[in-house]
N, CA, C and O atoms as a Tripos MOL2 file, in Angstrom:
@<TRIPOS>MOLECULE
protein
  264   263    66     0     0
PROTEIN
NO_CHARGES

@<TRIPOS>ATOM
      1 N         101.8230   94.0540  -41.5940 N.3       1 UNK1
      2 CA        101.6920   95.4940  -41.4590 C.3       1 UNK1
      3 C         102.2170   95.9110  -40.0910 C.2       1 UNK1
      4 O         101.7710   95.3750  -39.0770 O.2       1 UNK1
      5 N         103.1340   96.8340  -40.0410 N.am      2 UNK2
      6 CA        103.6910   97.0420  -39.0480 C.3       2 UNK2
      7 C         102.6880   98.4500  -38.3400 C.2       2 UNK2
      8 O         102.5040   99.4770  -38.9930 O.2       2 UNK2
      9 N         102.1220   98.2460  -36.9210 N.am      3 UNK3
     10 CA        101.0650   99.3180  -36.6150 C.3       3 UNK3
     11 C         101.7310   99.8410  -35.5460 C.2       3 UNK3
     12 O         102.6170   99.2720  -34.9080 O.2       3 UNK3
     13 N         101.0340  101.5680  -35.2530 N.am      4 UNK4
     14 CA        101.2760  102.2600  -33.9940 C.3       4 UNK4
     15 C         101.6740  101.6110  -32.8420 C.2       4 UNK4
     16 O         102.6440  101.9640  -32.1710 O.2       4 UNK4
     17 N         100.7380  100.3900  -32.5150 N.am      5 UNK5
     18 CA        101.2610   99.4660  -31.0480 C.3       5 UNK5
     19 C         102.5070   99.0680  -31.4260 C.2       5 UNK5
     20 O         103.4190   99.2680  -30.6250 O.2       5 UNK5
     21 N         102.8430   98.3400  -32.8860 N.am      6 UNK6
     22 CA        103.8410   97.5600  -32.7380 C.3       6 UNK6
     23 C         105.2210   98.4830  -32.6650 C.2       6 UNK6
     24 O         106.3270   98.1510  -32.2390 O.2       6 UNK6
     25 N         104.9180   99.3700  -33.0560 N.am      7 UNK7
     26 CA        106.3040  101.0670  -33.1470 C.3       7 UNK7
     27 C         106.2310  101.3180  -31.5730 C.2       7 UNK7
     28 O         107.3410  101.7210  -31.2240 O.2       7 UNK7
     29 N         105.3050  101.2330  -30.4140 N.am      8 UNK8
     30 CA        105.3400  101.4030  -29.0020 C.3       8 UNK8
     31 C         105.7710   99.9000  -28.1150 C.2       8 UNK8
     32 O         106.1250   99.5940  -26.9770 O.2       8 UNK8
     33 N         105.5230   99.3080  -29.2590 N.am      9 UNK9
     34 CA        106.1240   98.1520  -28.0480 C.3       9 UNK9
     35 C         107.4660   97.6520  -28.4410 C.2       9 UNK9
     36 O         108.1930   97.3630  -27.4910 O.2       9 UNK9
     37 N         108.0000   97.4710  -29.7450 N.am     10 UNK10
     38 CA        108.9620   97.6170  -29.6250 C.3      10 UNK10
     39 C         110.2920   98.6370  -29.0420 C.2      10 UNK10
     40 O         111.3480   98.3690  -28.4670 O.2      10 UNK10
     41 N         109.6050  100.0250  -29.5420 N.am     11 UNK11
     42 CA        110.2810  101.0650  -28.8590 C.3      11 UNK11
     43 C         110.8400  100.7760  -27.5120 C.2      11 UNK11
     44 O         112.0390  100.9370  -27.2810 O.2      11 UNK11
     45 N         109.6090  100.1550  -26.2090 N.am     12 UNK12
     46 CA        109.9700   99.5760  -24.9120 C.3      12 UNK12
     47 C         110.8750   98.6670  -25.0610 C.2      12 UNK12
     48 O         111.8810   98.7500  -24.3570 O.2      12 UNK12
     49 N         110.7770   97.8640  -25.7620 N.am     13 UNK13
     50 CA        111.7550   96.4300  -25.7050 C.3      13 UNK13
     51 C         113.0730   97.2420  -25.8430 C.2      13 UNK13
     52 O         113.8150   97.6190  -24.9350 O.2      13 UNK13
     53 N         113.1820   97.4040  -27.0200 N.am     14 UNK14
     54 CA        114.3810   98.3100  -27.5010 C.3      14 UNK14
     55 C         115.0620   99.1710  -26.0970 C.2      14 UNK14
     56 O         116.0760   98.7220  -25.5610 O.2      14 UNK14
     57 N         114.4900  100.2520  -25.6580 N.am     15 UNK15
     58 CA        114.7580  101.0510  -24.6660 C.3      15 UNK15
     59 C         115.2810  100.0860  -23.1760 C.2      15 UNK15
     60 O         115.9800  100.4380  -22.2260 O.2      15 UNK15
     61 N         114.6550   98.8630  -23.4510 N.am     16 UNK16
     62 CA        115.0680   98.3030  -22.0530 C.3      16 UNK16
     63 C         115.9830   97.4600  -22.3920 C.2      16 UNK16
     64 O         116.8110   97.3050  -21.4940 O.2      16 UNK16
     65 N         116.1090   97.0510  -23.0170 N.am     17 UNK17
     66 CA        117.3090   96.0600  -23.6490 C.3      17 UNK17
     67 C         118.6740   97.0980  -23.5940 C.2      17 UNK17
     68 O         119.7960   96.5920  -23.5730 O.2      17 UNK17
     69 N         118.4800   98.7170  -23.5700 N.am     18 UNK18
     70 CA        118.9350   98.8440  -23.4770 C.3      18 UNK18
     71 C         119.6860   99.5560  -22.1270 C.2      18 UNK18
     72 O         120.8360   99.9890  -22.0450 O.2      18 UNK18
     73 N         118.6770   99.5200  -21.1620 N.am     19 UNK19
     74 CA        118.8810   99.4510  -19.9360 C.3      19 UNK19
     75 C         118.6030  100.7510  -19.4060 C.2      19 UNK19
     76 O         118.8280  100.9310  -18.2100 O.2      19 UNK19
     77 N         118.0790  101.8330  -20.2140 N.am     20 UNK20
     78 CA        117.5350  103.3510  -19.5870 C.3      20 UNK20
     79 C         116.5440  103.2020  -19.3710 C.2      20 UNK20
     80 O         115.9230  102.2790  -19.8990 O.2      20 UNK20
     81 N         115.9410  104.1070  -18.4440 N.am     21 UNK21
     82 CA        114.3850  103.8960  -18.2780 C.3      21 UNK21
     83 C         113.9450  105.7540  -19.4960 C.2      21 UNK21
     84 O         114.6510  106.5940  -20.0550 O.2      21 UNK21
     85 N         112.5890  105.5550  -19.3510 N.am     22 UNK22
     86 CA        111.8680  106.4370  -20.4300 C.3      22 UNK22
     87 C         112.4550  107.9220  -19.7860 C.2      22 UNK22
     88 O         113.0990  108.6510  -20.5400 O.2      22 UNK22
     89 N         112.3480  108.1040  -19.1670 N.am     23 UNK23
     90 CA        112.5510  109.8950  -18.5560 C.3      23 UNK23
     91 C         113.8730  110.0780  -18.8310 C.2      23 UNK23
     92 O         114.1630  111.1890  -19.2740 O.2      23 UNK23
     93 N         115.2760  108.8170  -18.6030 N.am     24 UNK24
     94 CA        116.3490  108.8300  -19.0290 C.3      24 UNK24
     95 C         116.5920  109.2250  -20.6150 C.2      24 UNK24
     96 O         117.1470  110.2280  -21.0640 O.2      24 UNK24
     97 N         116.1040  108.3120  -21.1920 N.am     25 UNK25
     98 CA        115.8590  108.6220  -22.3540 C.3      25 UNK25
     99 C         115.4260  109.8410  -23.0170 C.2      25 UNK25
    100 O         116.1820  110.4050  -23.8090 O.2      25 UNK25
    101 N         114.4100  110.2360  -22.7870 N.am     26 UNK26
    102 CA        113.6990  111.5380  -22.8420 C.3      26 UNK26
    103 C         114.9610  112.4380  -22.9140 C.2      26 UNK26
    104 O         115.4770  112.7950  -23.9730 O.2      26 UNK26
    105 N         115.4450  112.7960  -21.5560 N.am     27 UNK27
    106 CA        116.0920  113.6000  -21.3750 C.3      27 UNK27
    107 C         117.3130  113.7470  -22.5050 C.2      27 UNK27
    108 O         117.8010  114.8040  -22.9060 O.2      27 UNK27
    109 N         117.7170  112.1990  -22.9600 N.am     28 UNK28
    110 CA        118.8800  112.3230  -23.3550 C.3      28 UNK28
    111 C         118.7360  112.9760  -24.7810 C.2      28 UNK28
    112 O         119.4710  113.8490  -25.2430 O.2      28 UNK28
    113 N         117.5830  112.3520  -25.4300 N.am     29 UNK29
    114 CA        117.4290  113.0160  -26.5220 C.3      29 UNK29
    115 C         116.6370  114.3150  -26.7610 C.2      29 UNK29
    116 O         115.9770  114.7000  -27.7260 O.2      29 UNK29
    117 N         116.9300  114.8850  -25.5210 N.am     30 UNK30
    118 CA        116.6450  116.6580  -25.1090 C.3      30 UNK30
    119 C         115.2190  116.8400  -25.1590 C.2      30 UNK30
    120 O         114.8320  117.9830  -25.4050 O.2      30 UNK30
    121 N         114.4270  116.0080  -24.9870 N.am     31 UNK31
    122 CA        112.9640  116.1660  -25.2900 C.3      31 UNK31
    123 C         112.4030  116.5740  -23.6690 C.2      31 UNK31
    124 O         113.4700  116.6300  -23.0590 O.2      31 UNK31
    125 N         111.5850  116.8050  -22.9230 N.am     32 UNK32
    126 CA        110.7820  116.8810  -21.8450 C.3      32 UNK32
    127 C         111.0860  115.4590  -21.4730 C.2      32 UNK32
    128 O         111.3720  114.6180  -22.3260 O.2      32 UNK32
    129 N         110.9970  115.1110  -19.7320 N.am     33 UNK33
    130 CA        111.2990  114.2330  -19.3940 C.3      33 UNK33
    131 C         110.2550  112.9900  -19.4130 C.2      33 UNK33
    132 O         110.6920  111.8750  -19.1280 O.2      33 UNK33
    133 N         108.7740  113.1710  -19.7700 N.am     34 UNK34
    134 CA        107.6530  112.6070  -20.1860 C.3      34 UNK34
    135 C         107.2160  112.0680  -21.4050 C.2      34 UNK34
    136 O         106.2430  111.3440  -21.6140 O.2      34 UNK34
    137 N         108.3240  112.6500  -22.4330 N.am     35 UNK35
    138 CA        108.1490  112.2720  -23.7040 C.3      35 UNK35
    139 C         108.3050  110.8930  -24.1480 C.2      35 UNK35
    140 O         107.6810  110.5410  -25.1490 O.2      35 UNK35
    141 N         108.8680  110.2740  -23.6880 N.am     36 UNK36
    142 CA        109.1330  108.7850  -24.1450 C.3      36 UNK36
    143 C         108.0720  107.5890  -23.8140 C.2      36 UNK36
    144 O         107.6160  106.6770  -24.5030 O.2      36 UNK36
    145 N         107.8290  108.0970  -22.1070 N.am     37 UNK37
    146 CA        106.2490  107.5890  -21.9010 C.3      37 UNK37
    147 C         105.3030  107.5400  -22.0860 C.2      37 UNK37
    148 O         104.4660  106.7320  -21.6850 O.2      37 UNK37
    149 N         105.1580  108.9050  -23.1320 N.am     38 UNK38
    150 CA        103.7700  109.7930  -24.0160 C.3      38 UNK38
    151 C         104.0740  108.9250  -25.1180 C.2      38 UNK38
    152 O         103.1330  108.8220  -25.9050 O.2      38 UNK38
    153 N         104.9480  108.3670  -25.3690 N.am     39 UNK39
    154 CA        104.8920  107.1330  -26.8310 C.3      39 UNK39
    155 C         104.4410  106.2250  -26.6060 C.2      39 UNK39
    156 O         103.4850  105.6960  -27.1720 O.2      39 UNK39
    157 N         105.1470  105.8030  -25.5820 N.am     40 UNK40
    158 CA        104.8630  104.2270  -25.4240 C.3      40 UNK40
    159 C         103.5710  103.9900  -24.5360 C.2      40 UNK40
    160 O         103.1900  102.8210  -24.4820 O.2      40 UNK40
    161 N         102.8890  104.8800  -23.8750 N.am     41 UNK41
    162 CA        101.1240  105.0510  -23.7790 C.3      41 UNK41
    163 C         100.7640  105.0890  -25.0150 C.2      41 UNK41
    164 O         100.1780  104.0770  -25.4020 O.2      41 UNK41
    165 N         100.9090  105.8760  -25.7300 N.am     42 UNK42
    166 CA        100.0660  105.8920  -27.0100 C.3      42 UNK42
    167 C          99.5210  107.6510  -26.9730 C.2      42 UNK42
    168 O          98.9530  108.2180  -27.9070 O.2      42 UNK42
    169 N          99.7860  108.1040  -25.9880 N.am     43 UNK43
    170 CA         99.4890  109.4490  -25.3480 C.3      43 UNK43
    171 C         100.2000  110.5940  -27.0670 C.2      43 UNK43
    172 O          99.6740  111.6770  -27.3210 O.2      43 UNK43
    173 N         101.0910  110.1560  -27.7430 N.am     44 UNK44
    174 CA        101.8150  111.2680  -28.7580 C.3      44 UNK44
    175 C         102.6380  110.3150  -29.5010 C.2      44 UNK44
    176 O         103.0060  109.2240  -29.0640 O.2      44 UNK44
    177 N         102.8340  110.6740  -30.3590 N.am     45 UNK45
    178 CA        103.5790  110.2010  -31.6840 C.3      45 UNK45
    179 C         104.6040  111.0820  -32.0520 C.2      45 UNK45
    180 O         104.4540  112.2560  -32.3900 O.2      45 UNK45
    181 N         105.8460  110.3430  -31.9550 N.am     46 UNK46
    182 CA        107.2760  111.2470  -32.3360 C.3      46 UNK46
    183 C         106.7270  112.2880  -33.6060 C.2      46 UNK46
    184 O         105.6670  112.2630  -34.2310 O.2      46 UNK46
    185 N         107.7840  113.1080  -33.6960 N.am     47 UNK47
    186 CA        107.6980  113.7840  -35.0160 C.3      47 UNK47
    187 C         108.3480  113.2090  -36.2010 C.2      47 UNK47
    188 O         108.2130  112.0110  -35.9540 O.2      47 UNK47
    189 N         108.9680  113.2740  -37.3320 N.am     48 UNK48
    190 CA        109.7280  112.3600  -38.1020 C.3      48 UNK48
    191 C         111.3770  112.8910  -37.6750 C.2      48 UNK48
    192 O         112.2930  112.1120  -37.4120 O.2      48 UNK48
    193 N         111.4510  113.9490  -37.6820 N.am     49 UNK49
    194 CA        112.8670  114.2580  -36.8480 C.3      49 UNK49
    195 C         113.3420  113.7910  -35.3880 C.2      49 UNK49
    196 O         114.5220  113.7970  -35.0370 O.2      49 UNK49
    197 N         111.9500  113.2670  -34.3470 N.am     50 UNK50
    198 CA        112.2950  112.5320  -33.3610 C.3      50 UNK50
    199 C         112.2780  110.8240  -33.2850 C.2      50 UNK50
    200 O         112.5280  109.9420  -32.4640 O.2      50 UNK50
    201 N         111.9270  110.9240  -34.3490 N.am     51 UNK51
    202 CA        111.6210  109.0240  -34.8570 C.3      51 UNK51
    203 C         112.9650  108.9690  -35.1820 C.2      51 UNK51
    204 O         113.5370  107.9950  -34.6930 O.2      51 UNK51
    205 N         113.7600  109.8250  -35.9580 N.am     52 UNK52
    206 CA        115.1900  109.5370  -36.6680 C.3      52 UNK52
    207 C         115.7670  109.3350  -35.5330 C.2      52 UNK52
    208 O         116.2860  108.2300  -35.3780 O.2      52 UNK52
    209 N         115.8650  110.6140  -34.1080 N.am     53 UNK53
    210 CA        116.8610  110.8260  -33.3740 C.3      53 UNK53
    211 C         116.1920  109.1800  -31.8070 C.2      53 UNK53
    212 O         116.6520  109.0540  -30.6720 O.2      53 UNK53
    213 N         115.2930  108.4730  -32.3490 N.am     54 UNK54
    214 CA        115.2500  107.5620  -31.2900 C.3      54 UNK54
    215 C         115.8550  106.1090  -32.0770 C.2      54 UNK54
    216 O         115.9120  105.0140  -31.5180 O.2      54 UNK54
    217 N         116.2230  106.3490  -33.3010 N.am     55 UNK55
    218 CA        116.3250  105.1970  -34.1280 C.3      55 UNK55
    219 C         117.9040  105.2290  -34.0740 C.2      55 UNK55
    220 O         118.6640  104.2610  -34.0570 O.2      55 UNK55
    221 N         118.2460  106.7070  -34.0490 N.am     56 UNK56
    222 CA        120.0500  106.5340  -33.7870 C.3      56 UNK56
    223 C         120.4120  106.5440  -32.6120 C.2      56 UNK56
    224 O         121.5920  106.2250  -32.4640 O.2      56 UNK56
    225 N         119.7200  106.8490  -31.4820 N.am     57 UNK57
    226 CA        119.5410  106.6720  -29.7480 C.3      57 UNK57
    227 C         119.5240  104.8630  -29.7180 C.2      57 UNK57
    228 O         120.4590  104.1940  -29.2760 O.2      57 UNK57
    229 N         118.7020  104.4960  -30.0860 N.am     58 UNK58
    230 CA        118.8930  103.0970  -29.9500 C.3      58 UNK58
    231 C         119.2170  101.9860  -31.1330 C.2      58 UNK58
    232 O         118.8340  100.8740  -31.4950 O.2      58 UNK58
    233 N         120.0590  102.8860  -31.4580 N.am     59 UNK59
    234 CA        121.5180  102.0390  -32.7310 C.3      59 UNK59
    235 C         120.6530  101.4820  -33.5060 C.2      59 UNK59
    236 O         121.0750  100.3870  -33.8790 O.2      59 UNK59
    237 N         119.2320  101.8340  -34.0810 N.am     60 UNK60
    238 CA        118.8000  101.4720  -35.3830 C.3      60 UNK60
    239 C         119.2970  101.6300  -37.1450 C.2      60 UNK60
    240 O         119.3930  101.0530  -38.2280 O.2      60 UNK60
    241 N         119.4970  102.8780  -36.4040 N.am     61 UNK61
    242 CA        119.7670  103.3300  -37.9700 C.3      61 UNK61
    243 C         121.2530  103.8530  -37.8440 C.2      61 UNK61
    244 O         121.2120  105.0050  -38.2770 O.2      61 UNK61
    245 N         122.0590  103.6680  -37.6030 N.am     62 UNK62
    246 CA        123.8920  104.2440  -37.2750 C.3      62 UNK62
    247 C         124.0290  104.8410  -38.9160 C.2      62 UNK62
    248 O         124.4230  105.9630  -39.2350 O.2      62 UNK62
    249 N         123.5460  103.6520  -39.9030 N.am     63 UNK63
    250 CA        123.9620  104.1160  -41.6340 C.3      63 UNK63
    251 C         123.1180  104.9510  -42.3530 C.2      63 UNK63
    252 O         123.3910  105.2750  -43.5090 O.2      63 UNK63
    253 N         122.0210  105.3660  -41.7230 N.am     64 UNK64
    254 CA        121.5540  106.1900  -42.3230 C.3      64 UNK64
    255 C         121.9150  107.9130  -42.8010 C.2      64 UNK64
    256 O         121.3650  108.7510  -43.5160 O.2      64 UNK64
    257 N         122.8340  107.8680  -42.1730 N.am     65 UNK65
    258 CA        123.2530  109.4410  -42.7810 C.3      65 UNK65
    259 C         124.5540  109.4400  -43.4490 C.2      65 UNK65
    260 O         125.1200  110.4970  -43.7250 O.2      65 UNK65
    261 N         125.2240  107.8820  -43.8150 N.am     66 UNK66
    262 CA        126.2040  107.8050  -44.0710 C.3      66 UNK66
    263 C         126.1440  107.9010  -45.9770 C.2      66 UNK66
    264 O         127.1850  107.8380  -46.6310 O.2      66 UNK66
@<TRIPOS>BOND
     1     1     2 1
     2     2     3 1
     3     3     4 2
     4     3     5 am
     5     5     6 1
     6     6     7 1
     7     7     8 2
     8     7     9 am
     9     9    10 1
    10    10    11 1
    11    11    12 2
    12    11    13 am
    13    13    14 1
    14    14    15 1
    15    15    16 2
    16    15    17 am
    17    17    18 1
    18    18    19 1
    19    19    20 2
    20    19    21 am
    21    21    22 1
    22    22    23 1
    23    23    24 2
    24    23    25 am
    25    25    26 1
    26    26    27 1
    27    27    28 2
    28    27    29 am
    29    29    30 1
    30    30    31 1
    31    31    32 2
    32    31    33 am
    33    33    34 1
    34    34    35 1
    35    35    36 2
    36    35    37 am
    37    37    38 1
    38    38    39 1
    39    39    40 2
    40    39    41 am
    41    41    42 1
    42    42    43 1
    43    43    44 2
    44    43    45 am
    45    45    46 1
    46    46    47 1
    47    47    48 2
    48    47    49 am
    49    49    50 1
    50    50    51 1
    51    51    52 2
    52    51    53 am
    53    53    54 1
    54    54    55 1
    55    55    56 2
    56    55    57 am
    57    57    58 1
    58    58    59 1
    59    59    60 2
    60    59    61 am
    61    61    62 1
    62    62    63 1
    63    63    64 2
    64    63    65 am
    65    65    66 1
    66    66    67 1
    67    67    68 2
    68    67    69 am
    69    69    70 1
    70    70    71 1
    71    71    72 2
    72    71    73 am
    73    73    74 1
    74    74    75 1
    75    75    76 2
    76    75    77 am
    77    77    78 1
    78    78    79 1
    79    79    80 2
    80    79    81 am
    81    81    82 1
    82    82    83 1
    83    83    84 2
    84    83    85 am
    85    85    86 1
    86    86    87 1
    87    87    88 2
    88    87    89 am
    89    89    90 1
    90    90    91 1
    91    91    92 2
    92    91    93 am
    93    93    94 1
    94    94    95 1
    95    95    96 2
    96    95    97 am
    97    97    98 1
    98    98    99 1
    99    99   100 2
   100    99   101 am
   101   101   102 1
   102   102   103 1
   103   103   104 2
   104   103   105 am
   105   105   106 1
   106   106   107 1
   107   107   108 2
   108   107   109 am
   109   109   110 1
   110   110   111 1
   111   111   112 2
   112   111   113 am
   113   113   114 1
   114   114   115 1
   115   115   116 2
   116   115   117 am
   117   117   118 1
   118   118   119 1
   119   119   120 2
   120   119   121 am
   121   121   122 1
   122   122   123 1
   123   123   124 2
   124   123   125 am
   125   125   126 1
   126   126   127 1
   127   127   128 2
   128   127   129 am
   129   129   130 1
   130   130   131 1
   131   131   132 2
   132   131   133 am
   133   133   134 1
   134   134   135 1
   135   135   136 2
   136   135   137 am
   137   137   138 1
   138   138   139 1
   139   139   140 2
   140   139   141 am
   141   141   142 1
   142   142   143 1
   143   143   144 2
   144   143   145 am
   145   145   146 1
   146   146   147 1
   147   147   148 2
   148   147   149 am
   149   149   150 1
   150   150   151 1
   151   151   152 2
   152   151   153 am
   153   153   154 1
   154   154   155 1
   155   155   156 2
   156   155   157 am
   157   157   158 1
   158   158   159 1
   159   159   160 2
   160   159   161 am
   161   161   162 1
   162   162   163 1
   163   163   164 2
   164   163   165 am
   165   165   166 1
   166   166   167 1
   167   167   168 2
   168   167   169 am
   169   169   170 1
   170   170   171 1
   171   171   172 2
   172   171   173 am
   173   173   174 1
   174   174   175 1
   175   175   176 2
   176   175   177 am
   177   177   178 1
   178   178   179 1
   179   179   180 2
   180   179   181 am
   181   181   182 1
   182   182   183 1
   183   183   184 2
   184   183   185 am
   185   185   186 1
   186   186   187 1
   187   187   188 2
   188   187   189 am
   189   189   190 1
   190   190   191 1
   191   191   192 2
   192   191   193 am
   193   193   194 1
   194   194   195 1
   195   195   196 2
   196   195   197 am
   197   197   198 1
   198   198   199 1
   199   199   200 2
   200   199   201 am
   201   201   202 1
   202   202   203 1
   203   203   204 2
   204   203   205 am
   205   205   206 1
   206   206   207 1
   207   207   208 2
   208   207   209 am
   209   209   210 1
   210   210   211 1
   211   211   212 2
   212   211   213 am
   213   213   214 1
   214   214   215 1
   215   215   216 2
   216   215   217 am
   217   217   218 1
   218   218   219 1
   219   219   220 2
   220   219   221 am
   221   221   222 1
   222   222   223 1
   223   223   224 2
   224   223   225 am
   225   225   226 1
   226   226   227 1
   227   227   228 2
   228   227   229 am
   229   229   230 1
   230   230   231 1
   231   231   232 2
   232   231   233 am
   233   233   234 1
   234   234   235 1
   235   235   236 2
   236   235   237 am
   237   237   238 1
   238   238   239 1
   239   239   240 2
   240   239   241 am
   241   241   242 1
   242   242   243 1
   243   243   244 2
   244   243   245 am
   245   245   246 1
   246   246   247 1
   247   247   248 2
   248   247   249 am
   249   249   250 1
   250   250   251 1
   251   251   252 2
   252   251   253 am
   253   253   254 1
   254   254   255 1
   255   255   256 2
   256   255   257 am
   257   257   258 1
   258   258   259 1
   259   259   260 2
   260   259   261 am
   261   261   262 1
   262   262   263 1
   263   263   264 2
@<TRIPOS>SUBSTRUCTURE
     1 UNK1         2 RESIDUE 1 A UNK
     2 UNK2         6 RESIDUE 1 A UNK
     3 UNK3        10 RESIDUE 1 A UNK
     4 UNK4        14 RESIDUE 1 A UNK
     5 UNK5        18 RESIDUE 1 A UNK
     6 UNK6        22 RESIDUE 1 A UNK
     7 UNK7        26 RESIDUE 1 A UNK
     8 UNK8        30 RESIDUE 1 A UNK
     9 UNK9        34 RESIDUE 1 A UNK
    10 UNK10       38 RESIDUE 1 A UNK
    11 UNK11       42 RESIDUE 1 A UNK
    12 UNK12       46 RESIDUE 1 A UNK
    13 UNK13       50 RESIDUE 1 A UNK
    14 UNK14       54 RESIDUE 1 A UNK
    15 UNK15       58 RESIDUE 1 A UNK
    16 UNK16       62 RESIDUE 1 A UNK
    17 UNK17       66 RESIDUE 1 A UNK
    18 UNK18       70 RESIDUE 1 A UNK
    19 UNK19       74 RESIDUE 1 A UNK
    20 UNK20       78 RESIDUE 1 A UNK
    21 UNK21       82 RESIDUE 1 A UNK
    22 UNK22       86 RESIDUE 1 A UNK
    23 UNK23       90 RESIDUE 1 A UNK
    24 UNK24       94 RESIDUE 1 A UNK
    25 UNK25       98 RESIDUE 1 A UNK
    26 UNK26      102 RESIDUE 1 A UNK
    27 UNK27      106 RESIDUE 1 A UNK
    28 UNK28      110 RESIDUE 1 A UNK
    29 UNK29      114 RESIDUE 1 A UNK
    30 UNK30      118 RESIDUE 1 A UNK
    31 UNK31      122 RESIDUE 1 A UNK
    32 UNK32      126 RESIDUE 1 A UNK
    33 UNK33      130 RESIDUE 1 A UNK
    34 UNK34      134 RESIDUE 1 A UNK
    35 UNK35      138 RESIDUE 1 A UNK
    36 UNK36      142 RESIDUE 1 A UNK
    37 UNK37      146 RESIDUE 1 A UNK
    38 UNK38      150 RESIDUE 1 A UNK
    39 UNK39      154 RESIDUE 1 A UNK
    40 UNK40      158 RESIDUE 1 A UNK
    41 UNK41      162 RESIDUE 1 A UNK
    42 UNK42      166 RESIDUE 1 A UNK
    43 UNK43      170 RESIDUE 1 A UNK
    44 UNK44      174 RESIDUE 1 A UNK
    45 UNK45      178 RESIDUE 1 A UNK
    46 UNK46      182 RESIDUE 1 A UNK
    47 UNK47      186 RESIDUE 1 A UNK
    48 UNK48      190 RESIDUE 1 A UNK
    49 UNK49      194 RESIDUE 1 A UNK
    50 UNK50      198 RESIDUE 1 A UNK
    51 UNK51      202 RESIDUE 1 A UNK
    52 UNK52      206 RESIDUE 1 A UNK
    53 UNK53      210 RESIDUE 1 A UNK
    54 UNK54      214 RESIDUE 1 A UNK
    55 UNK55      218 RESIDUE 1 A UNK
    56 UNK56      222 RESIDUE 1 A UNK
    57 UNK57      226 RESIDUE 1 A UNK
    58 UNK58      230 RESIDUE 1 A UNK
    59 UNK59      234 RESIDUE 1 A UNK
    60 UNK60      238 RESIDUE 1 A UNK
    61 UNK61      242 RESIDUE 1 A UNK
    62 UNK62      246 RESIDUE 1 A UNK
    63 UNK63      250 RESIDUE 1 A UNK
    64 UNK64      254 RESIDUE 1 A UNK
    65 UNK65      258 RESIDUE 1 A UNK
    66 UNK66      262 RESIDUE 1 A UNK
């Protein structure tokens, strides 16, 4: 079963692997510059339209709209 922690800790891995830090991130995907850290605390939970846009931010899903 894949749980809330495991969607926040990978998210980090992911994000650093890819070498931005969270506020970078944030920003890039136009959100407040706190938003990415409010995940990965556990502080907020994407919306399903910001789950899509962090999954094509960090090349999860590239085929999904194809």
């Amino acid at each position: 079963m894949f749980t809330k922690e495991d969607f926040r800790q990978r998210l980090t891995q992911l994000r650093m692997q890819k070498g931005v830090s969270a506020r970078e991130m944030s920003l890039s995907l136009g959100a407040n510059p706190g938003y990415i850290q409010n995940i990965e605390s556990g502080k907020a939970s994407p919306s399903l339209e910001y789950f899509l846009y962090i999954c094509y931010y960090l090349n999860m899903c590239h085929n999904i709209f194809l």
